[in-house]
N, C-alpha and C positions, 0 to 999 in steps of 0.2 A: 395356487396363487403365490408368485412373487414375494420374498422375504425382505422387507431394507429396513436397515437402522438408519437414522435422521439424528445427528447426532445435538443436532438445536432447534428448536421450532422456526421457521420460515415462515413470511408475510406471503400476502394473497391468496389469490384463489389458487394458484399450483399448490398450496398445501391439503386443500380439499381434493385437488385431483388427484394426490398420492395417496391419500385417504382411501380413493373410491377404487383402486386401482390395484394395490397390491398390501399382504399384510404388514404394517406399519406398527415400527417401535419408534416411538419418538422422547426426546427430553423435553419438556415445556417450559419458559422463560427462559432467562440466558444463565441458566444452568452449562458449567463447563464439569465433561466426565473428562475421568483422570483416564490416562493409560489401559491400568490395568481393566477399570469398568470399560472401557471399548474393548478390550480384548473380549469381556465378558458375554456383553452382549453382541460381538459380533458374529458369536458362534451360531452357526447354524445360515449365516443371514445371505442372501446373493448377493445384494447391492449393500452399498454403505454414500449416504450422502454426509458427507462431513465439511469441518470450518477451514478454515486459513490455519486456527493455532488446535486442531487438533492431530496429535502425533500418528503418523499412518505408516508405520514402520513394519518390518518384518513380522514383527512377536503380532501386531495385532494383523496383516495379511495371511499370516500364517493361520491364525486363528478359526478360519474360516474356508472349508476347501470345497466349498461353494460360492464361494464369493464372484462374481463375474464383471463388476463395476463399480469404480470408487469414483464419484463424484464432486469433486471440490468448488465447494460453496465461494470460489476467489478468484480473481486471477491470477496470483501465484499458484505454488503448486511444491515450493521447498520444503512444507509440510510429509507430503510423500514421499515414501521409497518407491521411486519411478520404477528402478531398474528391477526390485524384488515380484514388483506388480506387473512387468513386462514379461519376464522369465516366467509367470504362475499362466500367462494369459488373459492378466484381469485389465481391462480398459479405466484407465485414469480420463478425466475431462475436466474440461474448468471451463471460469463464464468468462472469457475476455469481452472487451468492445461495450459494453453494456453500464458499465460502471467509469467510461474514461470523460465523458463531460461531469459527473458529480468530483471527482477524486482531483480533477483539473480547478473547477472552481473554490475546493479547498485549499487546494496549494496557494492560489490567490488573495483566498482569505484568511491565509496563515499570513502571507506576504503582507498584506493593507494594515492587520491586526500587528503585526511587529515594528513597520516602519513608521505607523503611527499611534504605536503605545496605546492600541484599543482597550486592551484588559490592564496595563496598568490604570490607563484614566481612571476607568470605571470603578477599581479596589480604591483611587485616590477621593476620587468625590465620596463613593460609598462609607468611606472613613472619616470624614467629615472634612477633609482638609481643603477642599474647596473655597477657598474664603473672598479670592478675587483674580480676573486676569490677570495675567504677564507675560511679559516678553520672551519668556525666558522659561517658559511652561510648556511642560510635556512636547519638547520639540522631537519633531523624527524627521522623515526624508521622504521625498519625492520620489516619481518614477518615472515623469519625463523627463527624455534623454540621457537616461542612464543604461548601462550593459547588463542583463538576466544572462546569468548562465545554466543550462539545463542540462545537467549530466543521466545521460540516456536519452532517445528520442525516438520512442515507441509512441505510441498512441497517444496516449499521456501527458505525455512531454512536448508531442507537438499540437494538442491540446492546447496547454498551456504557454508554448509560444504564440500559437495565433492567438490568444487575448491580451500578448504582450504588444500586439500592434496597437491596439487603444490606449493604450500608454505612450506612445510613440517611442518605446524602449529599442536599443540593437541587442538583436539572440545570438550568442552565441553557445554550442552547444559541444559536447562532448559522448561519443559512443564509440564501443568496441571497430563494429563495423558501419563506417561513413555510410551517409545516404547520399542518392544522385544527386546531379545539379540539378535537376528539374526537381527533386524532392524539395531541397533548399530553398532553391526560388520562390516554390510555392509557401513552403511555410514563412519561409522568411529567414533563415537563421546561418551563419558562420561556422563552418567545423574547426576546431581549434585542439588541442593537443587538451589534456587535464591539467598539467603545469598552468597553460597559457589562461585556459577559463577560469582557475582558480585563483591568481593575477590581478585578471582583467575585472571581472564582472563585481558590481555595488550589489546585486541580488543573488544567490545561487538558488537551485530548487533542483529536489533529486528524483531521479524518476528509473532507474536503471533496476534489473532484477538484482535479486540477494542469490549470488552464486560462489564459488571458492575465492575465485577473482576481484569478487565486489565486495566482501565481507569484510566491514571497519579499512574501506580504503579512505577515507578521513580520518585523519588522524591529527598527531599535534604537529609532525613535520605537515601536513595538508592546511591546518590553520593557520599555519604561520606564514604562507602564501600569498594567504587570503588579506583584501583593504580592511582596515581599522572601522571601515565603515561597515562593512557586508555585511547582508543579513541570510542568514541557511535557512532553508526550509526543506522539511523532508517529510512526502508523502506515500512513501514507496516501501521499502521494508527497515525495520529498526537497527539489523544488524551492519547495516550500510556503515554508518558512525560509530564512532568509537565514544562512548557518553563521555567519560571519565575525559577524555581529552577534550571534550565538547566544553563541558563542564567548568575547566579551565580554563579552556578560552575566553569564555564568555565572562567568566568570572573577573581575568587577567587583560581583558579590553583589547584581546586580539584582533575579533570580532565584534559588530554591535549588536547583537541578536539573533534568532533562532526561534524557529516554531515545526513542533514534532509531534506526528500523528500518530506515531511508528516508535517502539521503545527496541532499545537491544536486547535486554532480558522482559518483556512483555508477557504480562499484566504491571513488573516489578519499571521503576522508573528511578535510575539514578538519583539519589538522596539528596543530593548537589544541586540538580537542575530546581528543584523542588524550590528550594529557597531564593533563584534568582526573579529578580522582576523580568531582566530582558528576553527572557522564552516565555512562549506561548505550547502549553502543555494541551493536545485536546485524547482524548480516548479511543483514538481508531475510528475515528468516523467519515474517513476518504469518500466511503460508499452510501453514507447514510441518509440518502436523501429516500424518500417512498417510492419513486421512479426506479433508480438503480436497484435496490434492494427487491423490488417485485418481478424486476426485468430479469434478476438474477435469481429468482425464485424460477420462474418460467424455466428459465432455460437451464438451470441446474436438472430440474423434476423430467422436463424432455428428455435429455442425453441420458439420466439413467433409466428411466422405461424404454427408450431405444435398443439400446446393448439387452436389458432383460426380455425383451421381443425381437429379439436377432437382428435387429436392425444396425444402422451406420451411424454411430452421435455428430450431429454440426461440430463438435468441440473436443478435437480429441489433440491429450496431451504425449500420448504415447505410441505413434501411429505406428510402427514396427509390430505392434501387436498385428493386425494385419495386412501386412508384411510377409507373416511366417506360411 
């Protein structure tokens, strides 16, 4: 029987079927192992299903010269050493598609929650300072007829452009490589330069991977682009932003707001942001809905019993493996 380490317990019934399936080391609650204990227990193991913030580098691939399939519980994948896992032969996979209506309706509701001061309200009344209407009370902003910009538009992102049409908002968006016109059309959105979207748009929302290129490409010359009014929302990966510059902004009325699902040093959250009312702080929960999280059970548990039955995974991040 089949060896995998599980390196968080997983919802539904795919976790019974890895149970029944093959011998299973698991951690139970949202217990997070450091480093070195995945080095520990990876030894010996074929598979390893692992998180978005667990380290999958050489020291722990290395660990294990049986190992034949890393598994990633996410649809990123910057967690992994792709390249050290390609060169060994071991099949990386991840859950794309499965998770992009929950992680869209976040962004959304970062979006509603910051332009209209849902969690300040609530801290306000909760505190007792409720005493009577005014004119002049917890104002925010609308969304019709105003410019969303969506930098990246993957899945996700065009996601979240089509429920910008119920707002009757204009998308304009931002990616490395343009999509066709008939893509556009269909979702609905403007290609624009990152200068121009940055500018333009009363909403931005980020949706692009965390790669060399994308790492803290917001910054303070990036704020300072941006309307007095704009509000950021980022549900994509934390090192996208630069906090400390965020942080300022927000502070210094560059911007009006911000809501972040995603931290740059994650679990840890700029000390700064902490104290402002105008961000909306939530805990990584893009994907948290029972739908996405079991959907993503399933097909994480699939792809790694596939590769351990000589089989072909639906979701492979490192197709060069075979290639060779």
């Amino acid at each position: 029987m089949f060896k995998v380490l599980l390196t968080r317990e997983i919802p539904g019934v795919a976790m019974e079927k890895l149970k029944r399936e093959v011998d299973l080391e698991y951690v139970s609650g949202e217990t997070k192992l450091t480093k070195e204990e995945i080095v520990e227990k990876i030894k010996g193991k074929d598979g390893i299903i692992s998180m978005l913030d667990d380290p999958i580098d050489a020291d722990v691939i290395n660990a294990s010269p049986n190992l034949k399939v890393i598994s990633n519980y996410a649809v990123g994948f910057n967690n992994i050493d792709i390249k050290t896992a390609t060169k060994k032969g071991i099949v990386v996979t991840n859950t794309p598609g499965v998770l992009t209506n929950a992680t869209a309706d976040l962004a959304w509701a970062l979006l509603m929650a910051v332009s209209r001061r849902i969690v300040e309200g609530d801290k306000y009344l909760r505190a007792g300072k409720f005493h009577c209407w005014g004119p002049k009370l917890m104002l925010g902003y609308e969304f019709a007829g105003k410019t969303l910009g969506i930098i990246g538009m993957g899945r996700i992102g065009s996601a979240v452009a089509k429920r910008a049409k119920g707002f009757d908002m204009h998308v304009i968006y931002y990616k490395r490589r343009r999509l066709s016109e008939e893509e556009e059309r269909e979702i609905g959105a403007e290609y624009v330069s990152l200068d121009e979207l940055l500018s333009r748009s009363d909403f931005i929302s980020i949706h692009t991977p965390l790669t060399e290129d994308t790492k803290n490409m917001l910054g303070e010359e990036q704020f300072k682009k941006m309307k007095k009014n704009c509000i950021l929302v980022n549900t994509a990966r934390g090192p996208i932003i630069d906090e400390k510059a965020l942080a300022k902004a927000l502070k210094e009325g560059w911007i009006a707001g911000a809501g972040l699902d995603v931290y740059e040093n994650e679990p840890a959250v700029t000390p700064e942001l902490l104290e402002l009312d105008n961000v909306v702080l939530e805990p990584h929960i893009g994907s948290a809905t029972y739908e996405a999280r079991e959907r993503m059970a399933e097909m994480v548990v699939e792809d790694c019993l596939a590769v351990l039955n000589g089989k072909k995974p639906q979701n492979i991040v490192n197709k060069e493996v075979y290639e060779k």
